[in-house]
LOBA-25919 format. One record per residue: residue number from 1; residue in three letters; x negated, y negated, z negated of N, C-alpha, C in turn. Coordinates in Angstrom, 3 decimals, padded with zeros to 6 digits. Layout:
REM LOBA-25919
+-----+--------+----------+----------+----------+----------+----------+----------+----------+----------+----------+
| num | residu |      nxx |      nyy |      nzz |     caxx |     cayy |     cazz |      cxx |      cyy |      czz |
+-----+--------+----------+----------+----------+----------+----------+----------+----------+----------+----------+
| NUM |    ALA |        X |        Y |        Z |        X |        Y |        Z |        X |        Y |        Z |
...
+-----+--------+----------+----------+----------+----------+----------+----------+----------+----------+----------+
REM end
This chain:
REM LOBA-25919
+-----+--------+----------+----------+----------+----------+----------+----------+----------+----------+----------+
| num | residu |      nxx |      nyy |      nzz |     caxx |     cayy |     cazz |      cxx |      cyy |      czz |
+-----+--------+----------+----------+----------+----------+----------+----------+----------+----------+----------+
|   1 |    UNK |  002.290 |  047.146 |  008.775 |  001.672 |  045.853 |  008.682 |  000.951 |  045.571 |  009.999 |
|   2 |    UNK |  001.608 |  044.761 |  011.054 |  000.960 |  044.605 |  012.177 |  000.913 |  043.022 |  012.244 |
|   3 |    UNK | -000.178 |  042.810 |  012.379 | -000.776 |  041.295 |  012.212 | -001.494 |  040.907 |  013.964 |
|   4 |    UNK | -000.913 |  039.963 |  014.362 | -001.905 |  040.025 |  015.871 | -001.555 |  037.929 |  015.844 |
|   5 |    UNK | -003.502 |  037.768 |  016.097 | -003.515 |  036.487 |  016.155 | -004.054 |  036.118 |  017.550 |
|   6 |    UNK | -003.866 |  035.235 |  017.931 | -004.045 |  034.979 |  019.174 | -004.572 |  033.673 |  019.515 |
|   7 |    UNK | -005.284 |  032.830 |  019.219 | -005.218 |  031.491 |  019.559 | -006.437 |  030.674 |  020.147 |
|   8 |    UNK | -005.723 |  030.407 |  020.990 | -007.153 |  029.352 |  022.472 | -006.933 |  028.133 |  022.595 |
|   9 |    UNK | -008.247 |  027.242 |  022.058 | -007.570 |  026.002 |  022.378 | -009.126 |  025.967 |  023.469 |
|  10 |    UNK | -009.004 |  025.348 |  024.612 | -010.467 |  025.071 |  025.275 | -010.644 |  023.579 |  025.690 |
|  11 |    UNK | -009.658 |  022.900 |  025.642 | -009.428 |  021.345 |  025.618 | -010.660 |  020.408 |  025.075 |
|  12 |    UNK | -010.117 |  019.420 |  025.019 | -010.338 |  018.597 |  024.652 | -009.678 |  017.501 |  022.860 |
|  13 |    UNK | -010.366 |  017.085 |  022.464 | -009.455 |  016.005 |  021.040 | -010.452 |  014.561 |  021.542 |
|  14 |    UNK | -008.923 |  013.779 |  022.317 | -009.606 |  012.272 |  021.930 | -008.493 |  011.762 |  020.858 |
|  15 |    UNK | -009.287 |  011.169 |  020.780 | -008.564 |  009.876 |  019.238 | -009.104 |  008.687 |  019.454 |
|  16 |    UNK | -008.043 |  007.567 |  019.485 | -008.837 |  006.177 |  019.633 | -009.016 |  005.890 |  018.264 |
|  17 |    UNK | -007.740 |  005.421 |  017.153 | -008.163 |  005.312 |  016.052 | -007.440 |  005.876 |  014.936 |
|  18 |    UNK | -008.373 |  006.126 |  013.608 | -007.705 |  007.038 |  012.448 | -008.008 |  006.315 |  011.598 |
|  19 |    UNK | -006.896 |  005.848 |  010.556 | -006.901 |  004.934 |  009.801 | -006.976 |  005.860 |  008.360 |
|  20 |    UNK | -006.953 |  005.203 |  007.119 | -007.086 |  005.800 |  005.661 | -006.094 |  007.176 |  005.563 |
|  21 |    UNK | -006.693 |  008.351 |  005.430 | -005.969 |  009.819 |  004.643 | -005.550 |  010.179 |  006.110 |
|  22 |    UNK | -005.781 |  010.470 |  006.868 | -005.366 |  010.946 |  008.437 | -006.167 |  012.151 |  008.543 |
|  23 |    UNK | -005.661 |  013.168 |  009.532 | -006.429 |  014.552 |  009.543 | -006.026 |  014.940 |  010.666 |
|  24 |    UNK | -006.700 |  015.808 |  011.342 | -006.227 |  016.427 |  012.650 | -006.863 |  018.163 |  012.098 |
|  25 |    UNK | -006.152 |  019.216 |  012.215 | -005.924 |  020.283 |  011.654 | -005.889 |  021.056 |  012.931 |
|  26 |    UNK | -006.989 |  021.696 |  013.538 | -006.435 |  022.638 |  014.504 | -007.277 |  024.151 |  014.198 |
|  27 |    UNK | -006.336 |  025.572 |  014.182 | -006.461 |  026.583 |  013.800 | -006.060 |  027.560 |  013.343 |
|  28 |    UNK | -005.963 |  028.776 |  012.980 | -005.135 |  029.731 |  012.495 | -003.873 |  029.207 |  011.425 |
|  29 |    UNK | -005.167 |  028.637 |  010.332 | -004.074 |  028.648 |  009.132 | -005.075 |  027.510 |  008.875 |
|  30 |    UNK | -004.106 |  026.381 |  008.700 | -005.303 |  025.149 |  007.753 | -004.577 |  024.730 |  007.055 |
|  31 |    UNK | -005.418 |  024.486 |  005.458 | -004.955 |  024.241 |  004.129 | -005.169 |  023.307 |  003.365 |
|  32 |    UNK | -004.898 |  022.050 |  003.044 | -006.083 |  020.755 |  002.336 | -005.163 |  020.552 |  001.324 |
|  33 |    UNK | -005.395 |  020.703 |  000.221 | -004.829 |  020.323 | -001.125 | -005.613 |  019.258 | -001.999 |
|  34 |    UNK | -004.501 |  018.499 | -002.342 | -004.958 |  017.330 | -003.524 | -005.926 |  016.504 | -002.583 |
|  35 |    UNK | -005.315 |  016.215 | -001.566 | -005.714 |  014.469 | -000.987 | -005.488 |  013.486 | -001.763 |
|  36 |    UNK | -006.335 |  012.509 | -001.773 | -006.401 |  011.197 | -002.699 | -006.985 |  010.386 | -001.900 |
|  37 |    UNK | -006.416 |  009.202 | -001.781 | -007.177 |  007.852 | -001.200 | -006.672 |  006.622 | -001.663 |
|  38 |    UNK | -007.485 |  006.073 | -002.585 | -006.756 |  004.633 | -003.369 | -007.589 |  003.891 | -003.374 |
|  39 |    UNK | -007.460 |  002.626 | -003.228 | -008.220 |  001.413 | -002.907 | -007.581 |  000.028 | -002.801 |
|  40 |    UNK | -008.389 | -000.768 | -002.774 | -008.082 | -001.973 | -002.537 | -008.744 | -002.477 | -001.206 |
|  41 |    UNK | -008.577 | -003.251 | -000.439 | -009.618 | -003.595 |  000.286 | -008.701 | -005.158 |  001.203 |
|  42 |    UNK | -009.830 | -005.837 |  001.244 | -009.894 | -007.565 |  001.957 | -010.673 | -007.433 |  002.907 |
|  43 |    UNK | -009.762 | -008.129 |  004.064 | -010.263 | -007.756 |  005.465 | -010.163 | -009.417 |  006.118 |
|  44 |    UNK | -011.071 | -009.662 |  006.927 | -011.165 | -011.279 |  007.548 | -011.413 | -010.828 |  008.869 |
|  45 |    UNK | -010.775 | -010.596 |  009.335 | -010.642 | -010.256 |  011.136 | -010.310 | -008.314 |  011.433 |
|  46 |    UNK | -010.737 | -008.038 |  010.100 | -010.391 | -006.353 |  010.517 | -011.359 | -005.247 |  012.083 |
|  47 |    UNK | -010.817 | -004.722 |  012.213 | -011.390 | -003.415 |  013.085 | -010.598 | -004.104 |  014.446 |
|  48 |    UNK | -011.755 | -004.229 |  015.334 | -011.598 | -004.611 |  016.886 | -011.990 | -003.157 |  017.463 |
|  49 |    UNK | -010.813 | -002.641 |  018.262 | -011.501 | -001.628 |  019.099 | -010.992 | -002.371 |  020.726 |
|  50 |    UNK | -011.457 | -001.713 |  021.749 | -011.402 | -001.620 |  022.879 | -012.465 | -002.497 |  023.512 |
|  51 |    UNK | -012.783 | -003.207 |  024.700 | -013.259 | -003.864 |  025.818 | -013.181 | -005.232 |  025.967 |
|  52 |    UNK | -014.235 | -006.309 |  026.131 | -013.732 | -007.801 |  025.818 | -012.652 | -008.478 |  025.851 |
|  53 |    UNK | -012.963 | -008.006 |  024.460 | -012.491 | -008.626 |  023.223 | -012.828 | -010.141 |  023.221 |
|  54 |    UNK | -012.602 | -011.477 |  023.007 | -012.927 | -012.301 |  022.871 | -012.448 | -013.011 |  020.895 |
|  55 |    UNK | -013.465 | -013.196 |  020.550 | -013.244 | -014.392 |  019.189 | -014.270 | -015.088 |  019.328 |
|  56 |    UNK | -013.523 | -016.162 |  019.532 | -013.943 | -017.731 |  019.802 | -013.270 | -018.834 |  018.510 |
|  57 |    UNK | -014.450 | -019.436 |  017.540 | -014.465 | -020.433 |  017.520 | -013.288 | -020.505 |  016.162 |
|  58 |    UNK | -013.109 | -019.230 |  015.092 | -012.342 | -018.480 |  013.944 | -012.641 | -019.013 |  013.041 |
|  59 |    UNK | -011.971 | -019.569 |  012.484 | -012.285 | -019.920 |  010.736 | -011.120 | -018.862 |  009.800 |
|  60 |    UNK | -011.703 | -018.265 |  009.224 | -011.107 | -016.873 |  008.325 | -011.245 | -017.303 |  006.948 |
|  61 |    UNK | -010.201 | -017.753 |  006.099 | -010.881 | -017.741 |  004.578 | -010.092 | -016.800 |  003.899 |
|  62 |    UNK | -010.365 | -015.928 |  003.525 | -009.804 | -015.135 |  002.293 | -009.972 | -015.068 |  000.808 |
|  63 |    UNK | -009.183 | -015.920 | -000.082 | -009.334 | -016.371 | -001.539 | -008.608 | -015.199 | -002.072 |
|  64 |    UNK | -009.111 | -013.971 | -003.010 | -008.619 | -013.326 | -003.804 | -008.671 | -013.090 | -005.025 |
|  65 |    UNK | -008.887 | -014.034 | -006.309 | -009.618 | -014.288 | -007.320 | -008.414 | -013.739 | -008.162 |
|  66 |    UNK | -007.775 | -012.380 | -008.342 | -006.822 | -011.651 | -009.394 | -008.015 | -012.103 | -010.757 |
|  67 |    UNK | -007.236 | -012.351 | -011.656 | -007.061 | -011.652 | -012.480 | -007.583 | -010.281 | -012.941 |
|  68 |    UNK | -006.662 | -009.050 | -012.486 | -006.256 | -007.585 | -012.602 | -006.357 | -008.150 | -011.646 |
|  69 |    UNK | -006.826 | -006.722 | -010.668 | -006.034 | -006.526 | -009.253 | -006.524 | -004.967 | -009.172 |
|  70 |    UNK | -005.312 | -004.708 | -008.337 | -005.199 | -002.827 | -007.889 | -005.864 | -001.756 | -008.806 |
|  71 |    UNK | -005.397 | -002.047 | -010.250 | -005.790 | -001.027 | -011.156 | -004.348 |  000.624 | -010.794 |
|  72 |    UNK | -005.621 |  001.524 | -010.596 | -005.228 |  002.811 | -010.152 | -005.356 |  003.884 | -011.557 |
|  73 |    UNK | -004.073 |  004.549 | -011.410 | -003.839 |  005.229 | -012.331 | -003.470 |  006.725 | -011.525 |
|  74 |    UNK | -004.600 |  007.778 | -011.238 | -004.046 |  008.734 | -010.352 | -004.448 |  009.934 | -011.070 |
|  75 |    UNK | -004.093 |  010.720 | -011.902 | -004.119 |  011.588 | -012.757 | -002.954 |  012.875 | -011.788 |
|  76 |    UNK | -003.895 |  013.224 | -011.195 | -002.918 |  014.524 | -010.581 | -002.858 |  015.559 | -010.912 |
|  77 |    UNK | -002.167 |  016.347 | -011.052 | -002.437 |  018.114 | -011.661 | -002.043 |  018.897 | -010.268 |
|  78 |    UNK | -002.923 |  019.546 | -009.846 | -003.013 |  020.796 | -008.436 | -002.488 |  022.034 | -008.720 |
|  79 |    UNK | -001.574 |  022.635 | -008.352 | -001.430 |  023.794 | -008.839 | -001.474 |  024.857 | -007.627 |
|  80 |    UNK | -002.522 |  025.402 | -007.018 | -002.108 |  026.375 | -006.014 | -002.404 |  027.644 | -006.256 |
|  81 |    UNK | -000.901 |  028.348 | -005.451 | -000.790 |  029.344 | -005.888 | -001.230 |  030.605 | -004.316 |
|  82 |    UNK | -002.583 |  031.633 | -004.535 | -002.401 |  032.696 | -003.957 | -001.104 |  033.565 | -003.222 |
|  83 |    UNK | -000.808 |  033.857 | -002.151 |  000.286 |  034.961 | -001.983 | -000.273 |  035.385 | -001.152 |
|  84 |    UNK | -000.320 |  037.331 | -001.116 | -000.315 |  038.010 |  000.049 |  000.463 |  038.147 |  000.890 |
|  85 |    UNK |  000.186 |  038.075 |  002.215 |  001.655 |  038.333 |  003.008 |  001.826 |  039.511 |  003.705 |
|  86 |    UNK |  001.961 |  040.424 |  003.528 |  001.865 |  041.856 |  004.189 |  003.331 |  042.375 |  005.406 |
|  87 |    UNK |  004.143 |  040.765 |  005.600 |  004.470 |  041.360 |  007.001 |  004.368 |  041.190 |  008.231 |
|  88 |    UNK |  004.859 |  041.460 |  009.438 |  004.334 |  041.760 |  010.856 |  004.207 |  039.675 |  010.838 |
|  89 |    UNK |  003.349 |  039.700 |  011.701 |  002.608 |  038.120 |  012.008 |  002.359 |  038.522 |  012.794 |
|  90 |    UNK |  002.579 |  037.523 |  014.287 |  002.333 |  037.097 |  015.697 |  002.544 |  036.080 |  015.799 |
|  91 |    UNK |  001.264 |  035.526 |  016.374 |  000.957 |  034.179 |  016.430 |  000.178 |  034.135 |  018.170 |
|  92 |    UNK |  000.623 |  033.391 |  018.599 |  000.517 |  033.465 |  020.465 |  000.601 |  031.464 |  020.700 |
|  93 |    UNK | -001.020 |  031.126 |  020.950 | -000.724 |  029.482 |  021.135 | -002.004 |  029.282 |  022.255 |
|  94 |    UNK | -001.463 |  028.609 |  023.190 | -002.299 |  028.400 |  023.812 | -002.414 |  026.685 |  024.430 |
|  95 |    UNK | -003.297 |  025.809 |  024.207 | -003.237 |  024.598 |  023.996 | -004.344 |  024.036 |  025.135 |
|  96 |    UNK | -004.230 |  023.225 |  025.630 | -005.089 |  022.315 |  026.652 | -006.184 |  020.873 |  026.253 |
|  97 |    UNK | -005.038 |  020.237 |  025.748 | -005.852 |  019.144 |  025.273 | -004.658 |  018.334 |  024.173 |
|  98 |    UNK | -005.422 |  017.447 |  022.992 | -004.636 |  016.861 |  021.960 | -005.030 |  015.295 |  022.729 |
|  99 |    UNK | -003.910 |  014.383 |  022.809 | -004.515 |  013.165 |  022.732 | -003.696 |  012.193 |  021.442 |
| 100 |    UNK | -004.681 |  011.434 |  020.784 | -003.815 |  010.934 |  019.717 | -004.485 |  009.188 |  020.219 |
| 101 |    UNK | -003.312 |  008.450 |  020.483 | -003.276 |  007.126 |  020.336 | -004.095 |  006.194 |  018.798 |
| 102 |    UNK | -002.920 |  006.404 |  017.976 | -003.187 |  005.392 |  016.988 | -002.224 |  006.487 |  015.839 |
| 103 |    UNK | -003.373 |  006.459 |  015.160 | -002.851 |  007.513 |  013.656 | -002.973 |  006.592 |  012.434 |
| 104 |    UNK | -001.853 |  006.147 |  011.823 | -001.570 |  005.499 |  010.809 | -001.750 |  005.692 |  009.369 |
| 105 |    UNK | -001.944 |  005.272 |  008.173 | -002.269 |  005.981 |  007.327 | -001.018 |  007.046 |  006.815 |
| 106 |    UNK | -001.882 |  008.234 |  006.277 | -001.097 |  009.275 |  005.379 | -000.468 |  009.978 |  007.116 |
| 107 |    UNK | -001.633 |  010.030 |  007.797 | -000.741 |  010.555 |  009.501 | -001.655 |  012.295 |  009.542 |
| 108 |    UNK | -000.771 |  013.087 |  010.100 | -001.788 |  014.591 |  010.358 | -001.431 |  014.867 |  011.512 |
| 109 |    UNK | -002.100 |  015.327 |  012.250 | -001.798 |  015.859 |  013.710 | -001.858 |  017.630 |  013.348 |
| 110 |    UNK | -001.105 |  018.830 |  013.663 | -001.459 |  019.796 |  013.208 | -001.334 |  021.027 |  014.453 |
| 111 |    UNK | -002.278 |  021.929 |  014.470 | -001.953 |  022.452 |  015.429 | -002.350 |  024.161 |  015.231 |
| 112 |    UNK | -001.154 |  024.738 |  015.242 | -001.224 |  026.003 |  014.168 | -000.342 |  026.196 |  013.036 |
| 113 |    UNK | -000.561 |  027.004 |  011.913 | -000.453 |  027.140 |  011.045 | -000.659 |  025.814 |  009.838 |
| 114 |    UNK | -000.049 |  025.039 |  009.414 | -000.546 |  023.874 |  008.046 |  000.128 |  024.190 |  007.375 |
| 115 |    UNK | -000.942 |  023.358 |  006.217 |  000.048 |  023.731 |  004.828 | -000.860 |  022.545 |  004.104 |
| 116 |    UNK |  000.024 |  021.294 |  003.697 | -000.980 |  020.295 |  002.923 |  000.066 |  019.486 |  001.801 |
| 117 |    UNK | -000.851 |  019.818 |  000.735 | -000.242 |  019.300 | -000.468 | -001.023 |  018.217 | -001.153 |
| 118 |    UNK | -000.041 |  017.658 | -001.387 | -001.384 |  016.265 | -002.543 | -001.439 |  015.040 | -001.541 |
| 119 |    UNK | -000.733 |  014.781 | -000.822 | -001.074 |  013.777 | -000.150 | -000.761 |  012.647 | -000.274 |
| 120 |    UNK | -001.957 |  012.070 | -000.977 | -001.801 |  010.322 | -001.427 | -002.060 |  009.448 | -000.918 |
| 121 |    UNK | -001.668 |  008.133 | -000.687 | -002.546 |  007.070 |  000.134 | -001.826 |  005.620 | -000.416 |
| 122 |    UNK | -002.393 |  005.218 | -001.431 | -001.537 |  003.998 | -002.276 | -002.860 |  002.736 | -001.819 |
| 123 |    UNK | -002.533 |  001.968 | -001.597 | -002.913 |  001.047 | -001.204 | -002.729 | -000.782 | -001.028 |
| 124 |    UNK | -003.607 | -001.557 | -001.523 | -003.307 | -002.963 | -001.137 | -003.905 | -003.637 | -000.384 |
| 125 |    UNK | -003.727 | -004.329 |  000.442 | -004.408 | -004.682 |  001.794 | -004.634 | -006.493 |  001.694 |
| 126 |    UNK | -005.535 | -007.368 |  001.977 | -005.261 | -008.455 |  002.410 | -005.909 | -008.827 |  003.571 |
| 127 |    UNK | -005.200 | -008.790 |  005.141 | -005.956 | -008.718 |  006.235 | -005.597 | -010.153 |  006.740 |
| 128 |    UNK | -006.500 | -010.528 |  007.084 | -006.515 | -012.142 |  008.201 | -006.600 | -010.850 |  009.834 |
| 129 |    UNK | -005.515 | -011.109 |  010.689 | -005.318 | -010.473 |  011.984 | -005.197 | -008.603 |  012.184 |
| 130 |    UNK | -005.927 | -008.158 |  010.678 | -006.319 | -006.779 |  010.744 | -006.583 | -005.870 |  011.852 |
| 131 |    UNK | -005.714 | -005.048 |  012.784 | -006.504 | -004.269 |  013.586 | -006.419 | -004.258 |  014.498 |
| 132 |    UNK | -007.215 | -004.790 |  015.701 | -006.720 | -005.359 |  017.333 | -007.635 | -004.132 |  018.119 |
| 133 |    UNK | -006.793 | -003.523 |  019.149 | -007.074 | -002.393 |  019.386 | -006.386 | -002.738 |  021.025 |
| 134 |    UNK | -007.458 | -002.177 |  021.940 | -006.819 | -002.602 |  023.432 | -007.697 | -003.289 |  024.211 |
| 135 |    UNK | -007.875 | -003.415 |  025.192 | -008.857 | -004.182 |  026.076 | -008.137 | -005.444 |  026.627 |
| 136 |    UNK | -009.003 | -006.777 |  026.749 | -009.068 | -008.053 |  027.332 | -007.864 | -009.004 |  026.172 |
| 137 |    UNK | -008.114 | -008.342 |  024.933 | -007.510 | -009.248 |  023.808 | -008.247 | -010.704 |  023.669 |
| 138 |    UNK | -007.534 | -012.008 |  023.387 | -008.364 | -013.100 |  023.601 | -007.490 | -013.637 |  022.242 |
| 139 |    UNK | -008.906 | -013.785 |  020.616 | -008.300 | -014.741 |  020.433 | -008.579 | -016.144 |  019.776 |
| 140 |    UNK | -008.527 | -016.765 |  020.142 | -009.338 | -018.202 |  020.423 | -009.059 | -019.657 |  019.420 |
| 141 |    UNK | -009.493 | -020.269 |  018.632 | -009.127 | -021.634 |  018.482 | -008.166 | -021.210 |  017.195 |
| 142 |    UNK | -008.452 | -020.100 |  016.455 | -007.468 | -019.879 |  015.107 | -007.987 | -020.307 |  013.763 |
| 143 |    UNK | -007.172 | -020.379 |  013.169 | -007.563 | -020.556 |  011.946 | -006.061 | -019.857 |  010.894 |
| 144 |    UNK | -006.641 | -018.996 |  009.941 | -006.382 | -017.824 |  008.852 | -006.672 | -018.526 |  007.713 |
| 145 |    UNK | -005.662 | -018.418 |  006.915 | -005.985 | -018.366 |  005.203 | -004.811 | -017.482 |  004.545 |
| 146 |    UNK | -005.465 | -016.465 |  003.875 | -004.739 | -015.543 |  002.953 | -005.054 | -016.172 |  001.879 |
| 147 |    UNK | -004.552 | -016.671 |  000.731 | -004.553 | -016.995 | -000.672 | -003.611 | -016.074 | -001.466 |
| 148 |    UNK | -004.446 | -015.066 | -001.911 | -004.041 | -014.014 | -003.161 | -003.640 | -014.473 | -005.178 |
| 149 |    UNK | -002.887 | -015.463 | -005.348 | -003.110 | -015.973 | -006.770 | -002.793 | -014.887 | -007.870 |
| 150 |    UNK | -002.602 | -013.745 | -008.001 | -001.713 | -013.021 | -008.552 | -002.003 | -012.778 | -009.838 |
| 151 |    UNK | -001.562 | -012.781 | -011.048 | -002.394 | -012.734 | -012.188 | -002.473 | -011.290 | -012.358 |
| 152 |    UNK | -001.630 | -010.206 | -011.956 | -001.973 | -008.900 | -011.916 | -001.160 | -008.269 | -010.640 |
| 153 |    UNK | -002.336 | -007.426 | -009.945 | -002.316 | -007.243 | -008.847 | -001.766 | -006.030 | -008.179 |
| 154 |    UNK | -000.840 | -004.982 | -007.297 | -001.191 | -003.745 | -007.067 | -001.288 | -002.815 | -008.166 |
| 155 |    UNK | -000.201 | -002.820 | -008.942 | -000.493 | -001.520 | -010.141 |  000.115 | -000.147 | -009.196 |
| 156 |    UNK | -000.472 |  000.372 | -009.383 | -000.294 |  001.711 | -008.802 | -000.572 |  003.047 | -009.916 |
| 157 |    UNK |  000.578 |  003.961 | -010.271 |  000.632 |  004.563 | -011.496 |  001.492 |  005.956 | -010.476 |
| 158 |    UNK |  000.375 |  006.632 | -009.940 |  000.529 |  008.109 | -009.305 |  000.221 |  009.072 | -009.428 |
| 159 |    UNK |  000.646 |  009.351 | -010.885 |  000.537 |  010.727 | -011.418 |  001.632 |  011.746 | -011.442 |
| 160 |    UNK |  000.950 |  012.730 | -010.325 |  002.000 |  013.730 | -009.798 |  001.466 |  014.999 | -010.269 |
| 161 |    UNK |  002.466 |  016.090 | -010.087 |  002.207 |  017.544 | -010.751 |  002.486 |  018.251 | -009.193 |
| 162 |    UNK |  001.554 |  018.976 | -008.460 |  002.158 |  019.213 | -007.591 |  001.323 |  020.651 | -007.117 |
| 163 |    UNK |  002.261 |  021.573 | -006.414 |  002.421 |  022.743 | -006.712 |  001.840 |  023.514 | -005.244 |
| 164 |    UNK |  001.429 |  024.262 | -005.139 |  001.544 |  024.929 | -003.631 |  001.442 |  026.250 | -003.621 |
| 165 |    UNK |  001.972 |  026.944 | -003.030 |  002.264 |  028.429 | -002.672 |  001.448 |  028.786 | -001.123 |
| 166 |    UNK |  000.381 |  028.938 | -001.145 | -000.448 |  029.282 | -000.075 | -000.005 |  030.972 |  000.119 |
| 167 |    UNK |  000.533 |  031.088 |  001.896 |  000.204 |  032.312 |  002.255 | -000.523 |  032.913 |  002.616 |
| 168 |    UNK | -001.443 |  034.408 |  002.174 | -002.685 |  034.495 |  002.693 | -002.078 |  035.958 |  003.701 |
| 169 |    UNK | -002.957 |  035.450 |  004.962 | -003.030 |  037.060 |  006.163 | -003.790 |  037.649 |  006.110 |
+-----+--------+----------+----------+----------+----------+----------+----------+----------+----------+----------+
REM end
């Protein structure tokens, strides 16, 4: 049983942006079971990242008057399972720097060993422009209307049985 781990990261992690259920995983062995992220959510201009930015002069209306809307049904069953692993493992990583742009939902960056089970991300969105990301964006003289009439909205019915076999060193 010869086990030899080895791992250097001395870098750097930039990230501009990480949106709903996203993970960045750096390390021997990384493990995340039974992720869940459910929601609804109404957005009237959303997440501005970067450097002037200009909004000038926006009229945003967002009417969402459901009824029902985004009734969640997430009844999960986890099942993880222990294992020893008793043979030869060599693991040799040597890393500088991660750069991650734009991580989308249900996104993992992994660096190493992963192991991820359960990963949910059900979702209904109503965005006027949603996510402006970038420097010297201009936007000027708009006008937005989302009108949501729906008498039932976003059913989401994600009930999973889900299993994992974790190796342990």
């Amino acid at each position: 049983m010869v086990k030899t781990t080895n791992f250097n990261f001395t870098g750097n992690i930039h990230v501009q942006t990480m949106e709903r259920q996203c993970g960045i995983f750096i390390g021997e062995q990384n493990t995340a079971i039974g992720w869940s992220a459910h929601g609804k959510q109404n957005n009237v201009i959303g997440t501005i990242g970067g450097r002037s930015n200009v909004l000038y002069r926006n009229i945003s209306i967002l009417i969402d008057p459901d009824v029902v809307d985004t009734p969640i049904d997430d009844r999960d069953i986890h099942i993880a399972l222990d294992q020893s692993n008793d043979e030869s493992n060599t693991t040799n990583l040597n890393l500088n720097s991660v750069n991650v742009n734009s991580m989308q939902p249900s996104s993992t960056v992994f660096v190493g060993k992963g192991l991820v089970n359960g990963i949910d991300a059900n979702q209904k969105q109503n965005a006027n422009h949603a996510n402006i990301n970038g420097n010297h964006n201009r936007l000027m003289n708009n006008v937005n209307l989302n009108n949501d009439q729906d008498q039932v909205d976003a059913i989401m019915d994600d009930r999973d049985i889900k299993i994992t076999n974790i190796e342990k060193e």
